[in-house]
C-alpha positions as CSV (number, residue, x, y, z in Angstrom):
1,X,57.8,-62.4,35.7
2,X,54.6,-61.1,34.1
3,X,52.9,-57.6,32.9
4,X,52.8,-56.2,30.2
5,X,55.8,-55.1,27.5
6,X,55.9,-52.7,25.1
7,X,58.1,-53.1,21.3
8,X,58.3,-49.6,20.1
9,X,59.9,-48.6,16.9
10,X,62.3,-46.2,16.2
11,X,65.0,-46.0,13.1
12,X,68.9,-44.0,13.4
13,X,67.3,-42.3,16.6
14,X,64.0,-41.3,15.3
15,X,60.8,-42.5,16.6
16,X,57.8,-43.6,15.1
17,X,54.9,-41.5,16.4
18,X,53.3,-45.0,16.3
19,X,55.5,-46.0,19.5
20,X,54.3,-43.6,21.6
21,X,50.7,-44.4,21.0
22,X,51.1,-48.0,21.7
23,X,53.2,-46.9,24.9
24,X,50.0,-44.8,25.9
25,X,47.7,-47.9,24.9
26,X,50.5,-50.2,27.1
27,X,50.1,-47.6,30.2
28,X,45.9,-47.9,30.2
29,X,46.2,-52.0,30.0
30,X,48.6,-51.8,32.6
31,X,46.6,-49.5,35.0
32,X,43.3,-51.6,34.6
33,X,44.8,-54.7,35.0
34,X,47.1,-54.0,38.1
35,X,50.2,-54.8,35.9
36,X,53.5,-53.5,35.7
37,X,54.6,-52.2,32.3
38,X,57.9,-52.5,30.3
39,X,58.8,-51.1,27.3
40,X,61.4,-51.9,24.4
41,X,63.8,-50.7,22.0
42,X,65.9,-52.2,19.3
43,X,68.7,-51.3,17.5
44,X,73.0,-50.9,17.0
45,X,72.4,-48.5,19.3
46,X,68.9,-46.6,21.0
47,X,66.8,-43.4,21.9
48,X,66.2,-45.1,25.1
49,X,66.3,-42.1,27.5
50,X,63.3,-40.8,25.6
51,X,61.2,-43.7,27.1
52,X,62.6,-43.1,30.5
53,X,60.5,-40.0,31.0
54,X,57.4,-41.9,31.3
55,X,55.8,-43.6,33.9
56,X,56.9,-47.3,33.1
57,X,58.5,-50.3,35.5
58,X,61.7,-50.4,33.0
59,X,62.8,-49.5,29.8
60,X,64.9,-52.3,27.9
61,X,67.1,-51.1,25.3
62,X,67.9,-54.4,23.2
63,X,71.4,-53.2,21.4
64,X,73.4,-55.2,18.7
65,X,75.5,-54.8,15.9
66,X,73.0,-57.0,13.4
67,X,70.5,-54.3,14.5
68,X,71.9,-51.8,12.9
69,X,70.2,-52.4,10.0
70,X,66.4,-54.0,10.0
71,X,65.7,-57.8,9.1
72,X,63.1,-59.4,10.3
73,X,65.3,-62.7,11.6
74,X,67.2,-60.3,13.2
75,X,65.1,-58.5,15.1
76,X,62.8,-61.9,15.5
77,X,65.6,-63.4,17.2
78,X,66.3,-60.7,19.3
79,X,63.0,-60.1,20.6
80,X,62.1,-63.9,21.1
81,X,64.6,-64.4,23.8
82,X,63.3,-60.9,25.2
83,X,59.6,-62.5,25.3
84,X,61.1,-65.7,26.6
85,X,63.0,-64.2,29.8
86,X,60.4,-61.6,30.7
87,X,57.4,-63.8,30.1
88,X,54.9,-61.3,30.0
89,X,51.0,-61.6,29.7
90,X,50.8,-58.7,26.6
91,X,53.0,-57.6,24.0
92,X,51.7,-54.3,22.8
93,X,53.3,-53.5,19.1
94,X,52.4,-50.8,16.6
95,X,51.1,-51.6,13.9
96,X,53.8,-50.5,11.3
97,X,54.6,-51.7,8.4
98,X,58.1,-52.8,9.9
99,X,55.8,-55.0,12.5
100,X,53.3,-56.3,10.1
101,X,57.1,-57.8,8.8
102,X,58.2,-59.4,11.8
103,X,55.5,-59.2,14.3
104,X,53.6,-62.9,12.8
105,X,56.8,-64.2,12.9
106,X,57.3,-63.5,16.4
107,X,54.3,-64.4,18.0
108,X,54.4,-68.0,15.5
109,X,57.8,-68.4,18.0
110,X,55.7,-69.1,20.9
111,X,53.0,-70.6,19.3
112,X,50.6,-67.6,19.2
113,X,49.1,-65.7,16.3
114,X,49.0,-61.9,16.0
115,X,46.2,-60.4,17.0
116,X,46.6,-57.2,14.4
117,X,45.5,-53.5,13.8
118,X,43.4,-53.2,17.3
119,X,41.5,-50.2,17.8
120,X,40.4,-50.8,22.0
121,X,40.2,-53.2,24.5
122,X,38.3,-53.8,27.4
123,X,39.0,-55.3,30.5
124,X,36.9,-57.4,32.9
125,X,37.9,-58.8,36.1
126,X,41.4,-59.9,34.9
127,X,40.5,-60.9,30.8
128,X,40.5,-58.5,28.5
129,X,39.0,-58.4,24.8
130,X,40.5,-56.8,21.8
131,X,38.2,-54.7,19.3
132,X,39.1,-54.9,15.6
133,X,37.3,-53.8,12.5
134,X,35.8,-56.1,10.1
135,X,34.2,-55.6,6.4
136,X,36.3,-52.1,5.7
137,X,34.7,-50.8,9.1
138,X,31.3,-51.8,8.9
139,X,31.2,-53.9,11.9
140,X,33.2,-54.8,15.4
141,X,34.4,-58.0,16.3
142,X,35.5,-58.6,19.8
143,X,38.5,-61.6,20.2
144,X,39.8,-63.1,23.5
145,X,42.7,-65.3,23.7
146,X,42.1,-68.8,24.5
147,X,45.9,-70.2,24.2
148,X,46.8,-67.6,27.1
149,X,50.3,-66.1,27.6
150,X,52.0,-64.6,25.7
151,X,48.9,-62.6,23.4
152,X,50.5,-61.0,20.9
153,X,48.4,-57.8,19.9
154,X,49.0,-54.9,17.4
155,X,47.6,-51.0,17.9
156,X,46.1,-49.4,14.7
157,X,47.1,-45.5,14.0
158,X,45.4,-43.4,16.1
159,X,43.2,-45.7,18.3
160,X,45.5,-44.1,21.4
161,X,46.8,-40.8,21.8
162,X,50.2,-40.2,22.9
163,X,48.9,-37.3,24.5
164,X,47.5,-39.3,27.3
165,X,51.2,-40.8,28.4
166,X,51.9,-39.9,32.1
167,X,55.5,-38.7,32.7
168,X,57.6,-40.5,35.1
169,X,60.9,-41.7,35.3
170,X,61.8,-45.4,34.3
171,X,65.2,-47.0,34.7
172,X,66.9,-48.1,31.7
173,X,68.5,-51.8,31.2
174,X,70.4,-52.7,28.3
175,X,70.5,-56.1,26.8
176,X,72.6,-57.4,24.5
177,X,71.4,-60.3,22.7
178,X,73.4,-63.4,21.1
179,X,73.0,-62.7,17.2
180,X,75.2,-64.2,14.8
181,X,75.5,-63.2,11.1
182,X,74.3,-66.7,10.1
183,X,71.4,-66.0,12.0
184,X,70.0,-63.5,9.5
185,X,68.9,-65.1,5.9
186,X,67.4,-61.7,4.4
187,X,69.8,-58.7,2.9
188,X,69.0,-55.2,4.3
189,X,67.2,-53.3,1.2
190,X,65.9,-49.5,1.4
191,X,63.3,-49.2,3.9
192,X,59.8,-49.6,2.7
193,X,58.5,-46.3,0.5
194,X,61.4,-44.9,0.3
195,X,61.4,-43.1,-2.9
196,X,61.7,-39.7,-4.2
197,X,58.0,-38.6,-4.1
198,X,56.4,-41.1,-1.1
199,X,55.0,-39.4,1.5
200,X,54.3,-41.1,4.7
201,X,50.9,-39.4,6.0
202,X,50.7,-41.4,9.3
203,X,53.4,-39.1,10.3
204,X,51.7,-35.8,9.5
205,X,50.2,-33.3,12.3
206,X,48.1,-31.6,9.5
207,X,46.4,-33.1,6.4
208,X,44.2,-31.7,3.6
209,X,41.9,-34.2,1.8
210,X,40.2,-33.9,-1.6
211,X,37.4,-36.4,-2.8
212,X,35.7,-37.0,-5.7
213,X,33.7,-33.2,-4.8
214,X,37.0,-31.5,-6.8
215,X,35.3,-32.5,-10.6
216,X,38.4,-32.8,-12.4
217,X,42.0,-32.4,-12.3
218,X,42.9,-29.1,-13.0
219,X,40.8,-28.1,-9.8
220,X,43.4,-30.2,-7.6
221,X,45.5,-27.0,-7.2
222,X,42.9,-25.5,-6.0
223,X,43.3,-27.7,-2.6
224,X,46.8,-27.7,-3.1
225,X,47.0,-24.3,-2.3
226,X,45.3,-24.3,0.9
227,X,47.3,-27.3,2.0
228,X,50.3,-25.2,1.5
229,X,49.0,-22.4,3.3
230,X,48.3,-24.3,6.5
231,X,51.5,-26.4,6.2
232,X,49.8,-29.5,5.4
233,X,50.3,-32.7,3.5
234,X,47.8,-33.1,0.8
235,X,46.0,-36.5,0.5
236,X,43.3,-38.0,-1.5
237,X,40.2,-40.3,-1.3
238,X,40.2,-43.4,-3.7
239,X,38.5,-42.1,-6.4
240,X,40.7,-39.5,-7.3
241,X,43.8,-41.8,-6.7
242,X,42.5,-44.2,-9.1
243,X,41.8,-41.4,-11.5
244,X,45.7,-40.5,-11.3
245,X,45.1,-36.9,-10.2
246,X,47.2,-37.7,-7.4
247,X,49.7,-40.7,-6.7
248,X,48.2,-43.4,-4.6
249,X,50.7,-43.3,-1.8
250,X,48.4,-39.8,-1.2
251,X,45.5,-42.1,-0.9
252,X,43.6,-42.4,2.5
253,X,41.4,-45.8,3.6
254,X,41.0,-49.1,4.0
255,X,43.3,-49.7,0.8
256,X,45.3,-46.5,1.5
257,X,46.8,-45.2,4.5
258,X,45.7,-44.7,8.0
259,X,46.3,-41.2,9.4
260,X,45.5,-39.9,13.1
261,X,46.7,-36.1,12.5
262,X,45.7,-33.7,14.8
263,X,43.6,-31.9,12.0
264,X,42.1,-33.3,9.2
265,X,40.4,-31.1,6.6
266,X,38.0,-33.5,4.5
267,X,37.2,-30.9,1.1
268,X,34.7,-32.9,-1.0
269,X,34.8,-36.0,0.2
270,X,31.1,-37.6,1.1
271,X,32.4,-40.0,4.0
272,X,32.3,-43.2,2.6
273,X,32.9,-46.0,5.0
274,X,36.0,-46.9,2.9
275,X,37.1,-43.5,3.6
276,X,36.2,-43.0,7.2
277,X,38.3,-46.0,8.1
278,X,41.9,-44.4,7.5
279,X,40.7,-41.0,8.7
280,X,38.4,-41.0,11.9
281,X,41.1,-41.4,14.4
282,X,42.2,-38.4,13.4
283,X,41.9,-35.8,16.5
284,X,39.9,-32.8,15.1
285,X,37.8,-33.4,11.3
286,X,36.9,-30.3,9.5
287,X,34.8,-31.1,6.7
288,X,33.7,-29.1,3.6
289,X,31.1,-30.2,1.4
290,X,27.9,-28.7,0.0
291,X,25.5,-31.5,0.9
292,X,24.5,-31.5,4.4
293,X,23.3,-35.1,4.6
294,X,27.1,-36.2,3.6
295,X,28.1,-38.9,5.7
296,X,31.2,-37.2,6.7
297,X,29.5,-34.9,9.0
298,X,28.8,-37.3,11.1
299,X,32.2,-38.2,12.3
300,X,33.6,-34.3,11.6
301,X,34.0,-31.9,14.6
302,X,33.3,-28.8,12.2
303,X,30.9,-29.0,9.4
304,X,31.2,-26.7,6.7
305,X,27.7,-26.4,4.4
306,X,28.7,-25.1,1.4
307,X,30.4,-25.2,-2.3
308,X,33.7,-25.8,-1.9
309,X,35.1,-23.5,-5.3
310,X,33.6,-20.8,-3.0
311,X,34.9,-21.8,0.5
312,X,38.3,-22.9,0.0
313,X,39.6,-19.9,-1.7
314,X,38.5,-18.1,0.9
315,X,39.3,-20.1,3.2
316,X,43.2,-20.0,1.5
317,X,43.0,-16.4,1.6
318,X,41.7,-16.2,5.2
319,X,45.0,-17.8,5.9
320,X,47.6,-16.2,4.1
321,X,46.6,-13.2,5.8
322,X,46.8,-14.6,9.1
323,X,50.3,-16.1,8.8
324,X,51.2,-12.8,7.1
């Protein structure tokens, strides 16, 4: 058996948005290279009818008891003898932090590395080349495997859309694997950032940004308030991160987060490459900033020219009254 399989991620029956991206990313590879594709879900117990509505050759639902609760030589273990009896020629994983846990460890099972944080592909003929960043963004390396089956490959936030997924109706096949307790060396903790004041902003449909453009703290609320007006997660370029205006976990970039939201609102950030690398998947960039030569008009959709203590506040207001 070959083709191409899908891990998605999901935790106590709710996805990661992630999933459905790399499921979109899974259906394009699969279309150009005349493959059929599979997809796959782990846990005590799975979501898996939610895959089913989508145009896929099956949906595995891998189901134990150890699953319950993540490890990554649980879930390792699981999925190795997944890989092993399907043989595919991809596996297509998000890249989460939960995969960036288990995911090397999985593809070192069959001897493979993980090719990580992929932003396209192109195919020719039947071989197909992965695109990842290099130097924060700066430049584009293509890789190709040379080891062959099974390449193990990892999709950065927003370099698919999950809007592009074409309904169907796949049937579903549960698995249970053979885990034993013994099995699993690591104790369950917390998941990762879970604390009282994290915020994941890969998960948010709306997200305010405020750079260096602000001047000082006490302006912050300034943005704050429109971010609360439009229902939006406030987040933050390095600089002001590192100035402790805002926490970092509110920091977007190459040593932040990367964020795909359907609108991004850039206030007072120039667009440096640091910057544009956690933010220009996202689907529509609104930027605000009073010089016109700032390099984040050049990835934004809208362009606002102007000084931002004049335009947000009325921009704020503009809103209130609409939602009023």
């Amino acid at each position: 058996m070959s083709g191409i399989l899908v891990i998605t991620e999901q935790s106590g029956g709710v996805w990661h948005k992630m999933s459905f991206e790399t499921l979109a990313a899974g259906q394009q590879l699969g279309r150009e290279l005349g493959l059929p594709v599979r997809a796959c879900v782990f846990g005590k117990s799975t979501p898996s009818a939610d895959l089913a509505a989508y145009q896929l050759d099956a949906v595995i639902a891998v189901e134990h008891d150890l699953l319950e609760q993540y490890t990554a030589d649980g879930v390792t273990a699981a999925l190795a003898g997944l890989v092993k009896d399907l043989q595919p020629d991809y596996v297509l994983l998000p890249h989460t932090y939960q995969v960036r846990d288990f995911g090397p460890k999985l593809a070192t099972r069959f001897e493979r590395v993980l090719l990580s944080d992929v932003i396209a592909f192109k195919v020719d003929g039947q071989s197909v080349a992965f695109e990842r960043q290099l130097f924060q963004g700066k430049l584009n390396a293509s890789y190709a495997s040379a080891a062959g089956a099974p390449v193990f490959v990892s999709l950065q936030a927003g370099a698919y859309r999950a809007e592009t997924l074409v309904a169907g109706s796949a049937p579903v096949e549960t698995r249970n694997p053979l885990l034993e307790a013994s099995q699993i060396r690591q104790k369950p903790e917390a998941p990762f950032r879970e604390s009282a004041r994290a915020v994941d902003l890969s998960a948010a449909e709306l997200i305010v940004a405020v750079g260096r453009g602000i001047k000082e703290e006490g302006n912050v609320p300034l943005v704050q308030e429109l971010a609360e007006a439009l229902g939006a997660e406030l987040a933050a370029s390095r600089p002001i991160c590192d100035s402790g205006w805002l926490p970092m976990e509110r920091q977007v970039g190459s040593s932040g987060q990367t964020v795909a939201p359907k609108v991004y609102l850039a206030v007072g950030i120039s667009g440096a490459i640091q910057h544009l690398v956690g933010m220009k998947g996202s689907k529509c960039i609104v930027a605000i900033n009073k010089d016109a030569a700032a390099p984040i008009f050049e990835v934004a959709d809208y362009g606002i020219v102007g000084d931002l203590f004049e335009v947000v506040p009325a921009l704020t207001e503009a809103v209130k009254k609409a939602r009023s």
